[in-house]
C-alpha positions in Angstrom: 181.6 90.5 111.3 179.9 94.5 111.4 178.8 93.5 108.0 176.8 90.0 109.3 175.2 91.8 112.5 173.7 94.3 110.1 172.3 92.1 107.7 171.0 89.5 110.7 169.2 93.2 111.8 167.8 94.5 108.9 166.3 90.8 108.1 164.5 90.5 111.4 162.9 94.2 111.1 162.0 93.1 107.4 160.2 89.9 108.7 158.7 91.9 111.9 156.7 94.7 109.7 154.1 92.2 108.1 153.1 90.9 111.2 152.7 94.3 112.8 151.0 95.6 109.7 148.8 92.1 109.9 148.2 93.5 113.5 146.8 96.6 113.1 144.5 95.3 110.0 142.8 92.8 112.7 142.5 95.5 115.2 140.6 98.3 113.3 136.8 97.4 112.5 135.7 97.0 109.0 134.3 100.1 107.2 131.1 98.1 106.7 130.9 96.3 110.1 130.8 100.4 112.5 129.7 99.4 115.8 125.7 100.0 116.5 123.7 102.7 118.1 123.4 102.5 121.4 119.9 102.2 122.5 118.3 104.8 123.9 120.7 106.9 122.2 118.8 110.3 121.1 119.8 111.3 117.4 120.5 114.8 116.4 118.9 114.3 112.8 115.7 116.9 112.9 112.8 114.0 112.3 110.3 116.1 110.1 106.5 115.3 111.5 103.5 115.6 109.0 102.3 118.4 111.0 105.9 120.1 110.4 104.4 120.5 106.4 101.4 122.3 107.1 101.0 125.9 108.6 98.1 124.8 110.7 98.5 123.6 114.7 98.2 120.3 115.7 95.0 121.1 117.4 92.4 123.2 116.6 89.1 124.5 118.8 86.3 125.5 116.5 83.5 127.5 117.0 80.8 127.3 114.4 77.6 129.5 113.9 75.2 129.0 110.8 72.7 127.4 109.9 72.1 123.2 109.2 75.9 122.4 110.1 76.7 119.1 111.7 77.0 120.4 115.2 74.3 122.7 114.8 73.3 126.4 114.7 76.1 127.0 117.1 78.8 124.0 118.0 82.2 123.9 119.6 84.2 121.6 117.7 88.0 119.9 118.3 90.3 119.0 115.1 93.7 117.1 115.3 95.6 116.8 112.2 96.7 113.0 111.7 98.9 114.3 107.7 99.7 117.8 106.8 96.5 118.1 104.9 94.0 116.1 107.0 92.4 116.7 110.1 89.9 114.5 112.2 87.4 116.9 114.2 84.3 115.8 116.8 82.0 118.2 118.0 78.1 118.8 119.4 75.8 122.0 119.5 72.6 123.3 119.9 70.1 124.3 117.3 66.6 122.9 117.2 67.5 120.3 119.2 71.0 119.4 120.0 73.4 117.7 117.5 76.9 115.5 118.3 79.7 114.0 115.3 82.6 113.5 114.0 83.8 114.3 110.7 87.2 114.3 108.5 88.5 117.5 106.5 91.4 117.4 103.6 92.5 120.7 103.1 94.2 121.4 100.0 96.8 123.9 100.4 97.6 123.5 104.2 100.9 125.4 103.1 99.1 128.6 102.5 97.0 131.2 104.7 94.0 130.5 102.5 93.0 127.1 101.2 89.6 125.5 100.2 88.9 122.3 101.9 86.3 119.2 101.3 84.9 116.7 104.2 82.4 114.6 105.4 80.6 114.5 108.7 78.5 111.7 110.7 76.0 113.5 112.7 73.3 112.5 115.4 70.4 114.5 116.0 68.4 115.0 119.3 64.8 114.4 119.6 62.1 117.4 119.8 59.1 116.6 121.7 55.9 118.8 121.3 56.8 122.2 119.2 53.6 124.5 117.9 53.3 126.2 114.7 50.7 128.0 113.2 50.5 129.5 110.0 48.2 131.9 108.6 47.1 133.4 112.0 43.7 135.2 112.1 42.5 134.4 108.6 40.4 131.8 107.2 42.9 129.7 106.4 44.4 129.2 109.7 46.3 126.3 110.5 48.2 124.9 113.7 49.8 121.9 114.2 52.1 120.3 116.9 55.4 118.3 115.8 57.3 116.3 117.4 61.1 115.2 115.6 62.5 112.1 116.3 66.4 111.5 116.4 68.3 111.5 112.7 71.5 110.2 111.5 73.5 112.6 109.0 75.5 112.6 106.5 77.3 116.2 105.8 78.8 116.6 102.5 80.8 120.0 102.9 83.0 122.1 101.2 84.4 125.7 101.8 87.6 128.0 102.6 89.5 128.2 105.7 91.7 131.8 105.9 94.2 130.8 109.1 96.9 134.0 108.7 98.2 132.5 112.1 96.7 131.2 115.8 93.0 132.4 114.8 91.0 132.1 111.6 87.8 131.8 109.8 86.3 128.8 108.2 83.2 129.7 105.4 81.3 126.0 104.9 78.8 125.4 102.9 77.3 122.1 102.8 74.5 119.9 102.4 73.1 117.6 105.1 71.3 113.5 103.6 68.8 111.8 106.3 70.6 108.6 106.8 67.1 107.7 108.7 63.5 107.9 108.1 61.2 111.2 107.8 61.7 112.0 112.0 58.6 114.5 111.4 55.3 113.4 113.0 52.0 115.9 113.0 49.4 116.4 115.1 47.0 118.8 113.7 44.1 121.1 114.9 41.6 119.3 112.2 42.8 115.9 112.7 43.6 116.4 108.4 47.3 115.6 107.2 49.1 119.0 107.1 49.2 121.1 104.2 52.1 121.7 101.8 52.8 124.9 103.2 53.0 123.5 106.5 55.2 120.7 105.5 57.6 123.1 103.4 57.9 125.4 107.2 58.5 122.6 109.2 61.1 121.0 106.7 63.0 124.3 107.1 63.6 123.1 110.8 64.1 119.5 110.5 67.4 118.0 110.1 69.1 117.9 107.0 69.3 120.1 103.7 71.3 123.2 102.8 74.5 124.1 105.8 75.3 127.9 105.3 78.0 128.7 108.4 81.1 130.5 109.5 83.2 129.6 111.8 86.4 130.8 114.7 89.5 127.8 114.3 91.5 128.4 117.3 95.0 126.7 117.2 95.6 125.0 120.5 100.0 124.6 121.5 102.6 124.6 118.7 
């Protein structure tokens, strides 16, 4: 009788494990099927920014002094970089006459203190009304003239180093400036005659476009 009550035990454990076995297999979640995210939920993975690749700031102030640049003799420009290598800057100045753009820089090696760096700029020129020059003063050969410049659009083909060791560096351009517009020069001279080469060569020296020689202060702005 000792012997049947045992064997009636030991057969109903036998057929209760597969069913709690098959009960715990149904309650744990699939190794494919992990519950989601919960929105909202911040993640502790470091997400690297292009910014994060370059040692420049995000921001930059510039301050530029030279001569034929796209915000003039002296401009205050402001950069953002939207890669590691690539910044979008706008800007105005004074010179003769005052000057306002935007341009785009790659810089190619962000990842260093010194890199050179290529762009382009859009620039607008101001208008000059009524500006006297007179050449050969005192001799035979004297001649005056009054010009007048109208408004230009620019195109800035630059090039040039920036040297950024950490919040403050330099930035050497040079750079050549294509009148998108018409000649903006008109004469009015002493004789009522068309000017002379030599007085067109002077005034072409002032009017906008040709040769950019300039240095300039970048200024990193936050992190």
């Amino acid at each position: 009788m000792k012997i049947f009550t045992t064997l009636s035990t030991l057969c109903i454990i036998a057929a209760g494990t597969p069913a709690l076995a098959q009960t715990e297999l149904n309650t744990r979640p699939p190794a494919g099927n992990m519950p989601a995210p919960v929105p909202g939920a911040r993640s502790t993975m470091p997400i690297a920014r292009p910014s994060d690749l370059s040692t420049y700031r995000t921001s930059t102030l510039g301050i530029d002094l030279g001569w034929g640049g796209p915000y003039g003799g002296l401009g205050v420009s402001y950069a953002h970089l939207v890669g590691p290598s690539t910044d979008v800057n706008v800007g105005l100045g004074v010179g003769l006459g005052g000057k306002i753009g935007v341009g785009v820089r790659h810089f190619l090696s962000s990842h260093r203190p010194l890199s050179p760096y290529l762009g382009l700029n859009l620039a607008r020129s101001g208008r000059v009304d009524d500006f006297s020059i007179t050449l050969n003063e005192g001799t035979a050969s004297e001649e005056k003239a009054t010009v007048q410049l109208a408004s230009s659009a620019l195109l800035h083909l630059r090039s040039g180093l920036r040297w950024q060791p950490g919040r403050v560096g330099l930035i050497g351009t040079l750079g050549y400036g294509v009148r998108l517009s018409s000649d903006p020069v008109t004469y009015f001279t002493s004789t009522g005659q068309p000017p002379s080469p030599q007085m067109r060569d002077m005034v072409n020296i002032f009017s906008p476009g040709g040769l950019e020689l300039s240095i300039g202060m970048s200024i990193g702005l936050g992190r």
